[in-house]
C-alpha positions in Angstrom: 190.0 25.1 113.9 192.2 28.0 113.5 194.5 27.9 110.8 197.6 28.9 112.7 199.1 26.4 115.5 202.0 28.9 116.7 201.4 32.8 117.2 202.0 34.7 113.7 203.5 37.8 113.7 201.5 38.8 110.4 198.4 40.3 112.2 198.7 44.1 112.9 196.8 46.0 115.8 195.2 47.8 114.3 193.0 44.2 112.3 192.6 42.9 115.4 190.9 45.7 116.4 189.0 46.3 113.5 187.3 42.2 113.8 186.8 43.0 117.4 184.4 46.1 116.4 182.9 44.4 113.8 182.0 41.2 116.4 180.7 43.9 119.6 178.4 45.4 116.8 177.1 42.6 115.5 177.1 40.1 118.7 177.1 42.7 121.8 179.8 43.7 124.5 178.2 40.7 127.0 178.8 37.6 124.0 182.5 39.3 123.0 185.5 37.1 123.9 188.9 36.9 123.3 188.4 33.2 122.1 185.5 34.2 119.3 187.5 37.0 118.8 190.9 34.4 117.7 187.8 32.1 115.6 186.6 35.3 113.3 190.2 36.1 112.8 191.4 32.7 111.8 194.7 32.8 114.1 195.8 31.0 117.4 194.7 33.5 120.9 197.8 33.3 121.7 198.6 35.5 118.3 196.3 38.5 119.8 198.5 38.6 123.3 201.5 39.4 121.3 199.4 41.9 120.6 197.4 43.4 123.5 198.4 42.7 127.0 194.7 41.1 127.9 191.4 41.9 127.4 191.3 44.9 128.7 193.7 46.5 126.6 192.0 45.5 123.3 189.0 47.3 124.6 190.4 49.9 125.1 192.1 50.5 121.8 188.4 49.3 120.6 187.2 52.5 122.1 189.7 54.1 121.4 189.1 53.4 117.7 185.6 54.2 117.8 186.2 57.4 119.5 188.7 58.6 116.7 186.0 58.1 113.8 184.2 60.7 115.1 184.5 64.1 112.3 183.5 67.4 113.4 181.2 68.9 111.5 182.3 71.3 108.7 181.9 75.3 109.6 178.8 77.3 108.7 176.2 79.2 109.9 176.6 81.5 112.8 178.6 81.1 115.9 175.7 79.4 117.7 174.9 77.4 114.5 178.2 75.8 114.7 178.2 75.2 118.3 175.1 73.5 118.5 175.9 71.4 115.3 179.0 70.3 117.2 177.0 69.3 120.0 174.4 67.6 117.8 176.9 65.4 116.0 178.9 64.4 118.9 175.9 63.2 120.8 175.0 61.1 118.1 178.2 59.7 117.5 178.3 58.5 120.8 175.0 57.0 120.8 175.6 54.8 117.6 177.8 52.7 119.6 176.5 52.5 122.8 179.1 49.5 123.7 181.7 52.0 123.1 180.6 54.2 126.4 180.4 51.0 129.1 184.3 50.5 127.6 185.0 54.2 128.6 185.9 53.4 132.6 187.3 57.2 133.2 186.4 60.3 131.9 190.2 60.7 131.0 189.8 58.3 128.4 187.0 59.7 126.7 188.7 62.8 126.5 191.9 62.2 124.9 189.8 60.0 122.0 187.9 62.9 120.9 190.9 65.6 120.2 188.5 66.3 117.2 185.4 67.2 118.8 187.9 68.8 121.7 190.0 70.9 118.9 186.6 72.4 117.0 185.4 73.0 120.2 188.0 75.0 121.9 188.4 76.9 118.8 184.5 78.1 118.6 184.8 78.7 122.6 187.9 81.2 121.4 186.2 83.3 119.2 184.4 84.4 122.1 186.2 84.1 125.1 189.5 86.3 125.6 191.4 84.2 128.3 192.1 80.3 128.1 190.4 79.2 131.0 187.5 80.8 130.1 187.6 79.1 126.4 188.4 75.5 128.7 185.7 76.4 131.3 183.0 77.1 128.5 184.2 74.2 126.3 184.0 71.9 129.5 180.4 72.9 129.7 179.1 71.9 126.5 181.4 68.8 126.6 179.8 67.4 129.8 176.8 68.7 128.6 176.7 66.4 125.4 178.5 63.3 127.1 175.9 63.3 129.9 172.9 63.3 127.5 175.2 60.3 125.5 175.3 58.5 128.6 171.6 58.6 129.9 170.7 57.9 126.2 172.7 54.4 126.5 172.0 53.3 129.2 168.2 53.2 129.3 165.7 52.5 126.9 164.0 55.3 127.0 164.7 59.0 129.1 164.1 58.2 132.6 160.3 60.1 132.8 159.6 59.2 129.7 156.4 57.1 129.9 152.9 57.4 131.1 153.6 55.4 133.4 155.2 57.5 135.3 152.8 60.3 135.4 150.7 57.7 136.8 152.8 57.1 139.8 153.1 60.8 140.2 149.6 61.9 140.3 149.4 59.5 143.1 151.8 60.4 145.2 151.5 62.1 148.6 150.4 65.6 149.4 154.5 66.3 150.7 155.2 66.4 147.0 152.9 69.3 145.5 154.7 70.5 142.6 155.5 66.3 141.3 151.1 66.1 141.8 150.7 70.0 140.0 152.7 68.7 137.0 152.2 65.0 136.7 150.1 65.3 133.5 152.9 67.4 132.0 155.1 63.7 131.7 154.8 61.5 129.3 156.6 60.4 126.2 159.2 63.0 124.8 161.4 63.0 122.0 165.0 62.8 123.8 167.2 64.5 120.4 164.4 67.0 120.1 164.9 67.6 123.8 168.6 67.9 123.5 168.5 70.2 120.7 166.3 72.9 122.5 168.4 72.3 125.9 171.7 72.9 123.9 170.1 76.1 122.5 169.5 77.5 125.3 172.9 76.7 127.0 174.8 77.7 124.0 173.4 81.3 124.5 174.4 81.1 127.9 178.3 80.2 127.0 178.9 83.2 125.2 178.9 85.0 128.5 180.3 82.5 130.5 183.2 83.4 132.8 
């Protein structure tokens, strides 16, 4: 029963959305409602529509939310150094909440919660670019680069390729595909933030020249 039987006005935002992280995380994005959401926070659902237009809206603020903890790592190192630990930490910030990325509908959105990651970023792109749109092209890179890797990583179990069985499947396939039959020993399992690292590296050393 919840304890209120009228909306209050005594629940801020920024609680709701704090009990509605705290229930994705535990239960999963599929189990969330608004209904278990009004039950954990001991109020009438009508007192979180004062609040948030509908569903929708409290997820987004959810994301936004989770999107805003993220902390840019602190300078050191070389340029490269600090680029690729940029790249690092971001990835991994995305991962640990996976539900976060299915709330993300539009890239736009996903953007504008990370002025963090975008601010550091833009900043190391600087030091070695000398016009703006070659510090936003370069920073673009890396950005799509990092959310992309974030986004395959949450959405299947393991890096598509990743298993033996599929170098099974490729060393039988046809002779059309010669170079899938030359290499399909070389698949297996692979360590996916290992594989990030060394694929960052290398485009890191690309973006210093980028233009």
């Amino acid at each position: 029963m919840y304890i209120d039987v009228v909306p209050t006005l005594d629940l801020s935002p920024d609680q709701i959305v704090t009990v509605a992280r705290d229930l994705i995380g535990q239960h999963g994005l599929e189990r969330f409602s608004m209904r278990k959401l009004a039950a954990a926070l001991d109020v009438n659902p009508m007192t979180i529509y004062l609040r948030f237009e509908n569903k929708d809206a409290l997820l987004a603020a959810v994301a936004a939310a989770a999107l805003a903890d993220f902390e840019a790592p602190p300078a050191g190192g070389t340029w490269s150094d600090q680029v690729l630990a940029l790249a690092v930490e971001l990835r991994r910030h995305l991962i640990a909440d996976r539900d976060t990325l299915r709330l993300l509908h539009d890239g736009d959105r996903l953007t504008i919660g990370l002025l963090s990651a975008i601010d550091r970023g833009l900043s190391l792109m600087g030091e070695v670019h000398v016009d703006d749109q070659s510090t936003v092209e370069a920073f673009r890179v890396l950005f799509w680069h990092v959310v992309g890797s974030a986004l395959v990583a949450a959405s299947f179990q393991t890096l598509p390729g990743n298993d033996h069985a599929v170098a099974e499947a490729f060393a039988g396939v046809s002779d059309d595909y010669p170079h899938v039959v030359a290499h399909a020993s070389s698949f297996g399992p692979v360590d996916a933030d290992a594989l990030f690292v060394r694929t960052t590296a290398l485009l890191v050393e690309g973006l210093r020249s980028f233009s």
